[in-house]
PyMOL Python script that loads the backbone (N, CA, C, O; Angstrom):
from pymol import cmd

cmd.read_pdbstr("""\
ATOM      1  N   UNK A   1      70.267  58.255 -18.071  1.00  0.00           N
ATOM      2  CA  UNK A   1      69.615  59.354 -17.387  1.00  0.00           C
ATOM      3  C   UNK A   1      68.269  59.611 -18.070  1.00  0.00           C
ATOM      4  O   UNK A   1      68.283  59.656 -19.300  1.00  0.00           O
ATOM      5  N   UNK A   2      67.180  59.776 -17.469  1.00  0.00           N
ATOM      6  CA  UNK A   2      65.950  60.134 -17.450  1.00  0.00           C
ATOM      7  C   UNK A   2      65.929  61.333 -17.948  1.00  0.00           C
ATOM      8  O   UNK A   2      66.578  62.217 -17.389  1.00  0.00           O
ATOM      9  N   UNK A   3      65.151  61.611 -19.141  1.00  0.00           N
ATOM     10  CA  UNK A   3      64.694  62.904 -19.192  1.00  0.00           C
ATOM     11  C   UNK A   3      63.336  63.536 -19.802  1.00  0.00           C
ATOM     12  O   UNK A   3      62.285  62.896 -19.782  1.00  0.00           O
ATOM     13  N   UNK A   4      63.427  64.760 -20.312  1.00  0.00           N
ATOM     14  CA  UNK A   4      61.853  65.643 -20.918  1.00  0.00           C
ATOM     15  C   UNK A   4      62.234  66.032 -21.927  1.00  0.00           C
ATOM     16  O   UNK A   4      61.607  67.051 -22.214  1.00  0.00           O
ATOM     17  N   UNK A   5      63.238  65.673 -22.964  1.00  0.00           N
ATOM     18  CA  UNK A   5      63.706  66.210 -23.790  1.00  0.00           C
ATOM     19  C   UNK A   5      62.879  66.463 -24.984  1.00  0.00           C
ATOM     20  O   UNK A   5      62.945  67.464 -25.698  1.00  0.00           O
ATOM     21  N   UNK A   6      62.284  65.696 -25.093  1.00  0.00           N
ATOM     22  CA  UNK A   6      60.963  65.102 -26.292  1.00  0.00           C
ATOM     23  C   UNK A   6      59.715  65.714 -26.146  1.00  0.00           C
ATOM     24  O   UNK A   6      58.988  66.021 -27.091  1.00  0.00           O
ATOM     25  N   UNK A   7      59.383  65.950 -24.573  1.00  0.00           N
ATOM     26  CA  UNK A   7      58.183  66.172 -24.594  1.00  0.00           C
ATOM     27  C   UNK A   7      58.479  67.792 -24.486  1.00  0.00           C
ATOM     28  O   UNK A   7      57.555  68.593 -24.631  1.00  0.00           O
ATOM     29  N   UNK A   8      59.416  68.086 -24.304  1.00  0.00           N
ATOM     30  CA  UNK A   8      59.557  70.109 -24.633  1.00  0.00           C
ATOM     31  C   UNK A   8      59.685  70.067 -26.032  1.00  0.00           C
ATOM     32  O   UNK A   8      58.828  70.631 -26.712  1.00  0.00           O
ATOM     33  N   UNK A   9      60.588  69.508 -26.542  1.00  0.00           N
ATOM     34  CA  UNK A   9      60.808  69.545 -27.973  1.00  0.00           C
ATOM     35  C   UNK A   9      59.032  70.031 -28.468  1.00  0.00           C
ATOM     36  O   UNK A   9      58.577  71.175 -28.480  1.00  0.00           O
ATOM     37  N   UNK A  10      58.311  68.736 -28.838  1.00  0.00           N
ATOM     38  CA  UNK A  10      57.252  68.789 -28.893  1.00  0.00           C
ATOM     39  C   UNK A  10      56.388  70.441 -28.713  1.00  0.00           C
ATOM     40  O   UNK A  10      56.096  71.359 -29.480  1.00  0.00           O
ATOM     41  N   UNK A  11      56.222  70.163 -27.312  1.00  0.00           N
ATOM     42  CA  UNK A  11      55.732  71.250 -26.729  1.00  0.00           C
ATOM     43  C   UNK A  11      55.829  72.861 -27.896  1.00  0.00           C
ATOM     44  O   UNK A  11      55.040  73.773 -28.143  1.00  0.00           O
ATOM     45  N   UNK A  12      56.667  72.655 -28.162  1.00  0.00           N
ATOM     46  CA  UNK A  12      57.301  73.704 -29.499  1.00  0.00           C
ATOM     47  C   UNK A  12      57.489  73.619 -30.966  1.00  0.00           C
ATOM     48  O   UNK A  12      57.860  74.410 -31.834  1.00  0.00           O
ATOM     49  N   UNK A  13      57.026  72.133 -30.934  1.00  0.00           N
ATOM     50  CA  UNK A  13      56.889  72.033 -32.398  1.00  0.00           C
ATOM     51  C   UNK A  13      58.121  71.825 -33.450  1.00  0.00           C
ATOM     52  O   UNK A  13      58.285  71.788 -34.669  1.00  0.00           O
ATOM     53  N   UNK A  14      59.052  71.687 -32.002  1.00  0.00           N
ATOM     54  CA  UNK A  14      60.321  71.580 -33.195  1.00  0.00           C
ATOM     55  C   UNK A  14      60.687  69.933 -33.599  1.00  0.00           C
ATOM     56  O   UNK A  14      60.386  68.894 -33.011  1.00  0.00           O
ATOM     57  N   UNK A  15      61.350  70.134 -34.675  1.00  0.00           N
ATOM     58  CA  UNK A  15      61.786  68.823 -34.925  1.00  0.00           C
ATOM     59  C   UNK A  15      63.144  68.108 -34.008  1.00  0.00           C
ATOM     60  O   UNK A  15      63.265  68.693 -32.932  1.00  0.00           O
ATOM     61  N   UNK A  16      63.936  67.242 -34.158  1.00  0.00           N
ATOM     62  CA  UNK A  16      65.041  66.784 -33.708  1.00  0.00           C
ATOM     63  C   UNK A  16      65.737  68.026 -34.042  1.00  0.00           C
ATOM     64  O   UNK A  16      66.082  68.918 -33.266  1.00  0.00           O
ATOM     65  N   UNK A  17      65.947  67.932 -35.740  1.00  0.00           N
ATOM     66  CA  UNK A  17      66.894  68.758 -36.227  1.00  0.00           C
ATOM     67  C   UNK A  17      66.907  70.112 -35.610  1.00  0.00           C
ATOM     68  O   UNK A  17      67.941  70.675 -35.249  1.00  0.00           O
ATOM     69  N   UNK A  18      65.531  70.682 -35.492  1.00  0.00           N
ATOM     70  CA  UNK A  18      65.533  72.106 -35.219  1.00  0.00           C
ATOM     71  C   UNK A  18      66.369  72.714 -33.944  1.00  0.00           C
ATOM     72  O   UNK A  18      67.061  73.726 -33.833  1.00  0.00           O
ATOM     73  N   UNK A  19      65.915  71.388 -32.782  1.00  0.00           N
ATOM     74  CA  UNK A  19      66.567  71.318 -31.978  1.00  0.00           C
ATOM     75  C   UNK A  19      67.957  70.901 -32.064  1.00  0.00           C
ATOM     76  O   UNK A  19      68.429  70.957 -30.928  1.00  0.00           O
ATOM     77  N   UNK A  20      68.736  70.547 -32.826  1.00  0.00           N
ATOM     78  CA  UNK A  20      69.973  70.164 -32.958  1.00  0.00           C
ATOM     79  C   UNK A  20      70.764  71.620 -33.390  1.00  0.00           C
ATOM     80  O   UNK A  20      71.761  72.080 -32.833  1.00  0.00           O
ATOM     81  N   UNK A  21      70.064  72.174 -34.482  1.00  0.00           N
ATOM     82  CA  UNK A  21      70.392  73.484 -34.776  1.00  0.00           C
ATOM     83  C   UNK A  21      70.647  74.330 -33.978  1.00  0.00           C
ATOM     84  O   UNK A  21      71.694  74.951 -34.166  1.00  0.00           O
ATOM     85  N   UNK A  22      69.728  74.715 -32.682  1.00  0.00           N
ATOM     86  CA  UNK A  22      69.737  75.521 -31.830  1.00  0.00           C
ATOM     87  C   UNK A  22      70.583  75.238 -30.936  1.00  0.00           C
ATOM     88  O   UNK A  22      70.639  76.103 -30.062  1.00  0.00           O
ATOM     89  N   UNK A  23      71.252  74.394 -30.799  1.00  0.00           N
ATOM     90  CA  UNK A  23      72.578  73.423 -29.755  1.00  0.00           C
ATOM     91  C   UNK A  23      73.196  73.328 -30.465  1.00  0.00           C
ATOM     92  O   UNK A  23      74.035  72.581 -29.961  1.00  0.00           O
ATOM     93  N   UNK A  24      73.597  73.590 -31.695  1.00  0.00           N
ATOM     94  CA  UNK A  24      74.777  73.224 -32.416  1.00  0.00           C
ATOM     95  C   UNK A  24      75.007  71.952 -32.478  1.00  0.00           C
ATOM     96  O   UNK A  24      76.221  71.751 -32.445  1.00  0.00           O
ATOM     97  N   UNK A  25      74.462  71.100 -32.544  1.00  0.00           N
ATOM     98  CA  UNK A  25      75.125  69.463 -32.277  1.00  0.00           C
ATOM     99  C   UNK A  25      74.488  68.738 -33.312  1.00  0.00           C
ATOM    100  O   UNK A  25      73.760  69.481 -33.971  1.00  0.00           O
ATOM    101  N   UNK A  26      74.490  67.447 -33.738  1.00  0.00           N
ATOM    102  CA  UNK A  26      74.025  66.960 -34.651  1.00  0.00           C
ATOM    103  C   UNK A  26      72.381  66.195 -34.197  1.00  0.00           C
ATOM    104  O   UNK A  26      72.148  65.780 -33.062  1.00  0.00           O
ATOM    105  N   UNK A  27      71.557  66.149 -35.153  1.00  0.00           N
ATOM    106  CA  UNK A  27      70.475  65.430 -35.387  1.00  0.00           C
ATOM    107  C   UNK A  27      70.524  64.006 -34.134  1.00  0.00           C
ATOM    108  O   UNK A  27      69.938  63.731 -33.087  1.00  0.00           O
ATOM    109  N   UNK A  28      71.432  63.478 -34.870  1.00  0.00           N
ATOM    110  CA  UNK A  28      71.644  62.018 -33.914  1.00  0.00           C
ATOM    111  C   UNK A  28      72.128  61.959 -32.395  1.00  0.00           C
ATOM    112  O   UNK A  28      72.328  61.002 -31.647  1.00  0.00           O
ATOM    113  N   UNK A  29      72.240  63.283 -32.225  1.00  0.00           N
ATOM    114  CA  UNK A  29      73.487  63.356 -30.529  1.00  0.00           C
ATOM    115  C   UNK A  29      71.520  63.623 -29.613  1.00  0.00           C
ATOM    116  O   UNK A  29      70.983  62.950 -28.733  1.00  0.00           O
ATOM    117  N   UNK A  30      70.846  65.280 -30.620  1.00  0.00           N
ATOM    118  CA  UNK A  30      69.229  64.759 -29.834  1.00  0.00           C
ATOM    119  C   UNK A  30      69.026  63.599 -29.897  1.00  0.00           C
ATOM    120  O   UNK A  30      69.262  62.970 -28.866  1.00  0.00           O
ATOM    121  N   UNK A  31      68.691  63.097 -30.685  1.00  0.00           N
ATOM    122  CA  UNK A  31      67.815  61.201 -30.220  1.00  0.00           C
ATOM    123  C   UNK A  31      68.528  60.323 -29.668  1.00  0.00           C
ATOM    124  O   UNK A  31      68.039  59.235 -29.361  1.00  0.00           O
ATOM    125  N   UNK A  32      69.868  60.638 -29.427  1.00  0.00           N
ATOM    126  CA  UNK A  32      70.854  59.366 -28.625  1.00  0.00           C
ATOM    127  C   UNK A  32      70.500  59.990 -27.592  1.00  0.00           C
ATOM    128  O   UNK A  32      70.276  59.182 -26.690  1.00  0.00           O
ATOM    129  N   UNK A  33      70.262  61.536 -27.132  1.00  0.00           N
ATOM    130  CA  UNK A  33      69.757  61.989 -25.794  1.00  0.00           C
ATOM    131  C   UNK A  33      68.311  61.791 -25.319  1.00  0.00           C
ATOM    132  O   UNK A  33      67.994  61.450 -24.179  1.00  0.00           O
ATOM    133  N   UNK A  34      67.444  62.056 -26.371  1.00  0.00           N
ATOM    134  CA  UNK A  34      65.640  62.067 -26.034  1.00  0.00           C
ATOM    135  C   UNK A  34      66.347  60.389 -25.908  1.00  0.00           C
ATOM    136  O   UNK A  34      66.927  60.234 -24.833  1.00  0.00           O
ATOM    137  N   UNK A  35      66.366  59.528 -26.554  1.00  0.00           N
ATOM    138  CA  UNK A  35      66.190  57.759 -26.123  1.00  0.00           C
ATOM    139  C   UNK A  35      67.120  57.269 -25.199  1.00  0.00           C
ATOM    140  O   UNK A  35      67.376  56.066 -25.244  1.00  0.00           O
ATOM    141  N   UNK A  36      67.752  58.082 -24.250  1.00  0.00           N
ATOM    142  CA  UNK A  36      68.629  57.935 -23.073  1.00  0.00           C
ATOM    143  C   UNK A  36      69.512  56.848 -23.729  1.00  0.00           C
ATOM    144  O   UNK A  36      69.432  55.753 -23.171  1.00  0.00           O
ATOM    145  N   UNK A  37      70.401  56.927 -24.882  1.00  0.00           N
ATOM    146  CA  UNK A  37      71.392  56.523 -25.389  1.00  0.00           C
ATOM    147  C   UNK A  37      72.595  57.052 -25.101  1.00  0.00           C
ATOM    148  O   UNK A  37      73.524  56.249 -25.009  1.00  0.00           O
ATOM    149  N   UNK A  38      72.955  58.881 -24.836  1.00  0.00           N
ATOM    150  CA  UNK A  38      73.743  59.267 -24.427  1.00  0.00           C
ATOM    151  C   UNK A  38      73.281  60.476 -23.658  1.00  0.00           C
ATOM    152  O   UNK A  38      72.299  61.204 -23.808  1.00  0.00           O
ATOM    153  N   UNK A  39      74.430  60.481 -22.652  1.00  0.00           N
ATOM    154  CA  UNK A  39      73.762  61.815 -21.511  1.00  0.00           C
ATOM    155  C   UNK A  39      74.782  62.681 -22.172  1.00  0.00           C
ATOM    156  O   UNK A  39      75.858  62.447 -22.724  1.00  0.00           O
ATOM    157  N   UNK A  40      74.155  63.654 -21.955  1.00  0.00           N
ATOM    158  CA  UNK A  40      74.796  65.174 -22.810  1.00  0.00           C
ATOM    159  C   UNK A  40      76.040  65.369 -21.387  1.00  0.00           C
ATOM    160  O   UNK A  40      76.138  64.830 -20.285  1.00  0.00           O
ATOM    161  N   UNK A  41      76.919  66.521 -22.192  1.00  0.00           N
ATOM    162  CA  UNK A  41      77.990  66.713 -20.911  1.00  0.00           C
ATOM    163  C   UNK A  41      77.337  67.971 -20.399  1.00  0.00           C
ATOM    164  O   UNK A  41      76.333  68.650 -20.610  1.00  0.00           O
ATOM    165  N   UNK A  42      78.149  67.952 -19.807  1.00  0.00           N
ATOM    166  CA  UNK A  42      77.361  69.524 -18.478  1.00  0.00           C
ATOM    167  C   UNK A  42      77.540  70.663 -19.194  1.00  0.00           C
ATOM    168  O   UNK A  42      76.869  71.560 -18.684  1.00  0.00           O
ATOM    169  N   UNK A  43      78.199  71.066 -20.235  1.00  0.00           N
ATOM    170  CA  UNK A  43      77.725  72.627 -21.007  1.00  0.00           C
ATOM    171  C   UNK A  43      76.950  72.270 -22.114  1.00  0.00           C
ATOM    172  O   UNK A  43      76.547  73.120 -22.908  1.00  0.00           O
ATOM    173  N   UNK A  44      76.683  70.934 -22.239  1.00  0.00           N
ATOM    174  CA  UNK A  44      75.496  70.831 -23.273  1.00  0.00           C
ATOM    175  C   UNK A  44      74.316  70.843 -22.550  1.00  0.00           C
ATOM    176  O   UNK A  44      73.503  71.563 -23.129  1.00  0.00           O
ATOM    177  N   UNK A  45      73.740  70.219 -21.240  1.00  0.00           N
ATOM    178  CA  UNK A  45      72.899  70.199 -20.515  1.00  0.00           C
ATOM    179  C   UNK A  45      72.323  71.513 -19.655  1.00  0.00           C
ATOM    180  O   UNK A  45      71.333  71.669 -18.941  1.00  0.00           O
ATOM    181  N   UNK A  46      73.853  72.722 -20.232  1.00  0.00           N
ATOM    182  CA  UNK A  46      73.548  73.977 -19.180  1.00  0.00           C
ATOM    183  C   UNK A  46      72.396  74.611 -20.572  1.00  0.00           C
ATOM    184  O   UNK A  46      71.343  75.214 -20.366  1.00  0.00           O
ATOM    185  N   UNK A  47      73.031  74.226 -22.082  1.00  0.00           N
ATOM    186  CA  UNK A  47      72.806  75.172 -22.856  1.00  0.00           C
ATOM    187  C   UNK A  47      71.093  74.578 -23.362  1.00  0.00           C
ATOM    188  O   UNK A  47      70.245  75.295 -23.892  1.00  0.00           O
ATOM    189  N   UNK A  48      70.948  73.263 -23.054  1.00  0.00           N
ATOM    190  CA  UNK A  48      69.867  72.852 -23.080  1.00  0.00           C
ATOM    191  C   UNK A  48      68.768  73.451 -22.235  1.00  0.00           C
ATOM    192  O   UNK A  48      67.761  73.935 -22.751  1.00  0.00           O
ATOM    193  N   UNK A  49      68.941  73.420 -21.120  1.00  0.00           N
ATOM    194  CA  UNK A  49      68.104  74.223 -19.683  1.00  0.00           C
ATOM    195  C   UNK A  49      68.381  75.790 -20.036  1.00  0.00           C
ATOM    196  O   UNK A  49      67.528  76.606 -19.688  1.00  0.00           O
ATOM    197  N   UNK A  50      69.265  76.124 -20.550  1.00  0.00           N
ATOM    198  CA  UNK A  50      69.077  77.656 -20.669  1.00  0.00           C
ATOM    199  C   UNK A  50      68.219  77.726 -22.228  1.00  0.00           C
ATOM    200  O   UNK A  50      67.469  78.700 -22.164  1.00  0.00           O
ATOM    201  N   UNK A  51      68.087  77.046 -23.551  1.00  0.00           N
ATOM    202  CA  UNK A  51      67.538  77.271 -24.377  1.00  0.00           C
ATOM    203  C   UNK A  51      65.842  76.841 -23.641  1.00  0.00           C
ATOM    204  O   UNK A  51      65.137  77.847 -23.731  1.00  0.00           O
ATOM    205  N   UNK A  52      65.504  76.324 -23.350  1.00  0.00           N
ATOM    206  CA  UNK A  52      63.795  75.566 -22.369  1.00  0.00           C
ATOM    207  C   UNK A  52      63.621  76.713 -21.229  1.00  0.00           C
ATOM    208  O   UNK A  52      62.582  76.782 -20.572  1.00  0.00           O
ATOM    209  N   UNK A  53      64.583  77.505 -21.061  1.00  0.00           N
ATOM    210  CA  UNK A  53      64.569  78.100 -19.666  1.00  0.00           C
ATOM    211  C   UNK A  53      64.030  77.532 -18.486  1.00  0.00           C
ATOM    212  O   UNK A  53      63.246  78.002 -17.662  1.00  0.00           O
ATOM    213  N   UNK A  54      64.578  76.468 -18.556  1.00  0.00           N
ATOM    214  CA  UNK A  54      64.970  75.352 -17.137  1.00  0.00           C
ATOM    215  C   UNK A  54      65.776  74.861 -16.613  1.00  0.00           C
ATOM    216  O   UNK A  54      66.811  74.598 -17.225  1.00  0.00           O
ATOM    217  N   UNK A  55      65.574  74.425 -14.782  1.00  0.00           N
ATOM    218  CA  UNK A  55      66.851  74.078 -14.409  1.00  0.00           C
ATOM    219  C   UNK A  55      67.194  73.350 -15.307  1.00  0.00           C
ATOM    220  O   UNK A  55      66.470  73.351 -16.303  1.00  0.00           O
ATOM    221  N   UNK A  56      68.388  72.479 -15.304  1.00  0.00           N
ATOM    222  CA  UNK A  56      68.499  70.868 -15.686  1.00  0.00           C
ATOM    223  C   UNK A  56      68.141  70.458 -14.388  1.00  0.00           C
ATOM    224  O   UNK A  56      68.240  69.264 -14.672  1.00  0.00           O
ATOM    225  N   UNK A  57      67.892  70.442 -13.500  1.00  0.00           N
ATOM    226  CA  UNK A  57      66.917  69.281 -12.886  1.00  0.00           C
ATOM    227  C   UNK A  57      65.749  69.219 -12.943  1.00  0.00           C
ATOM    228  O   UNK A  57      65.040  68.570 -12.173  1.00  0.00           O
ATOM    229  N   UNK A  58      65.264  70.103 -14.166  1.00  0.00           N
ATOM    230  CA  UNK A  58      63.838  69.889 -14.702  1.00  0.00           C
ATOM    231  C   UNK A  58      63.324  69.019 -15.766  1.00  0.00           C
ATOM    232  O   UNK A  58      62.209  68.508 -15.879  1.00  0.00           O
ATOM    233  N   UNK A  59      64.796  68.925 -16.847  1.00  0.00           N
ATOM    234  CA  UNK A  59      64.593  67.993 -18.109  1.00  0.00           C
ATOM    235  C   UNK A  59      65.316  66.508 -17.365  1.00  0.00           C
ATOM    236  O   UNK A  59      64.631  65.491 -17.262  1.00  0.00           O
ATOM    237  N   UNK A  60      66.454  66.546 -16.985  1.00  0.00           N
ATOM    238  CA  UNK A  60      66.644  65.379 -16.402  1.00  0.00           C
ATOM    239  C   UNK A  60      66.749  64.692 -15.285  1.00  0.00           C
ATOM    240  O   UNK A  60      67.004  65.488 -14.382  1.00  0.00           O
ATOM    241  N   UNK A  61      66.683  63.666 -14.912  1.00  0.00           N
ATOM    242  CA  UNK A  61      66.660  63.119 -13.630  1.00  0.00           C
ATOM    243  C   UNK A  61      67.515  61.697 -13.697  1.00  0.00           C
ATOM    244  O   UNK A  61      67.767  60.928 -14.624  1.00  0.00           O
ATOM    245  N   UNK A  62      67.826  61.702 -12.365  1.00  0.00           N
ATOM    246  CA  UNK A  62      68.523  60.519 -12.279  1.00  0.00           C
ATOM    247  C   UNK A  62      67.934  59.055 -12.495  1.00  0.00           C
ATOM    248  O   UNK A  62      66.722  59.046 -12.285  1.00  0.00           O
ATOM    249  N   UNK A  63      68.395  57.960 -12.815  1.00  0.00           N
ATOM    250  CA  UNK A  63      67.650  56.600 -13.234  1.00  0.00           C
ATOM    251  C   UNK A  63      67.178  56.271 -11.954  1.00  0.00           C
ATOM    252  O   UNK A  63      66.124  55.649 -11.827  1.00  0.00           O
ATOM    253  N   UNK A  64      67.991  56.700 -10.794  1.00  0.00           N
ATOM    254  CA  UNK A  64      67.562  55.988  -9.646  1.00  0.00           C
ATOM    255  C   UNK A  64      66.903  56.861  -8.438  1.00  0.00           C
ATOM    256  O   UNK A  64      66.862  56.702  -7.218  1.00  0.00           O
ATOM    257  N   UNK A  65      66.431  57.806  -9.282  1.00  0.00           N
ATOM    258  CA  UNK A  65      65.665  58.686  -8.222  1.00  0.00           C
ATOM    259  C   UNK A  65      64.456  58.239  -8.477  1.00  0.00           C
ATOM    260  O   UNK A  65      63.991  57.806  -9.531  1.00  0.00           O
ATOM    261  N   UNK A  66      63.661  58.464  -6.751  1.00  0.00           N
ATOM    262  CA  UNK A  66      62.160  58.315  -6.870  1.00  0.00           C
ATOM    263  C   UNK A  66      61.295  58.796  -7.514  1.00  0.00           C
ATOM    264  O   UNK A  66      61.092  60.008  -7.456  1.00  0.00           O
ATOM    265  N   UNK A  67      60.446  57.860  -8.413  1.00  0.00           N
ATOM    266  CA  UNK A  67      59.378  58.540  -8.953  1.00  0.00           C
ATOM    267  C   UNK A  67      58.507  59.055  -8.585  1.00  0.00           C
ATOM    268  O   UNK A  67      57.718  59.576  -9.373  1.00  0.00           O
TER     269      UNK A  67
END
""", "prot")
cmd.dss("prot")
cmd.show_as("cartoon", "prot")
cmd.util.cbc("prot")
cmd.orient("prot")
């Protein structure tokens, strides 16, 4: 799955970690997500879009949707 995970991160200046902190999850679960290694489950993806205050169909998108 496609996503913006990196470029909000950014946007804010946070690190992986910082962002891992704020999700509770580990360092490595962000970058297996920012490098579309693993797709988060749906209350990690709600708590993601609610920490960005965005849908999730704003950070991610499907592989096979039109660009």
């Amino acid at each position: 799955m496609k996503n913006r995970l990196k470029v909000l991160r950014a946007e804010r200046d946070w690190s992986q970690g910082d962002l891992a902190d704020r999700l509770d999850v580990s360092r490595q679960s962000v970058n297996a997500i920012e490098t579309g290694r693993y797709d988060p489950s749906l209350p990690l993806a709600f708590r993601i879009a609610e920490l960005f205050g965005l849908a999730i169909e704003d950070i991610f998108t499907s592989p096979s949707a039109p660009a």
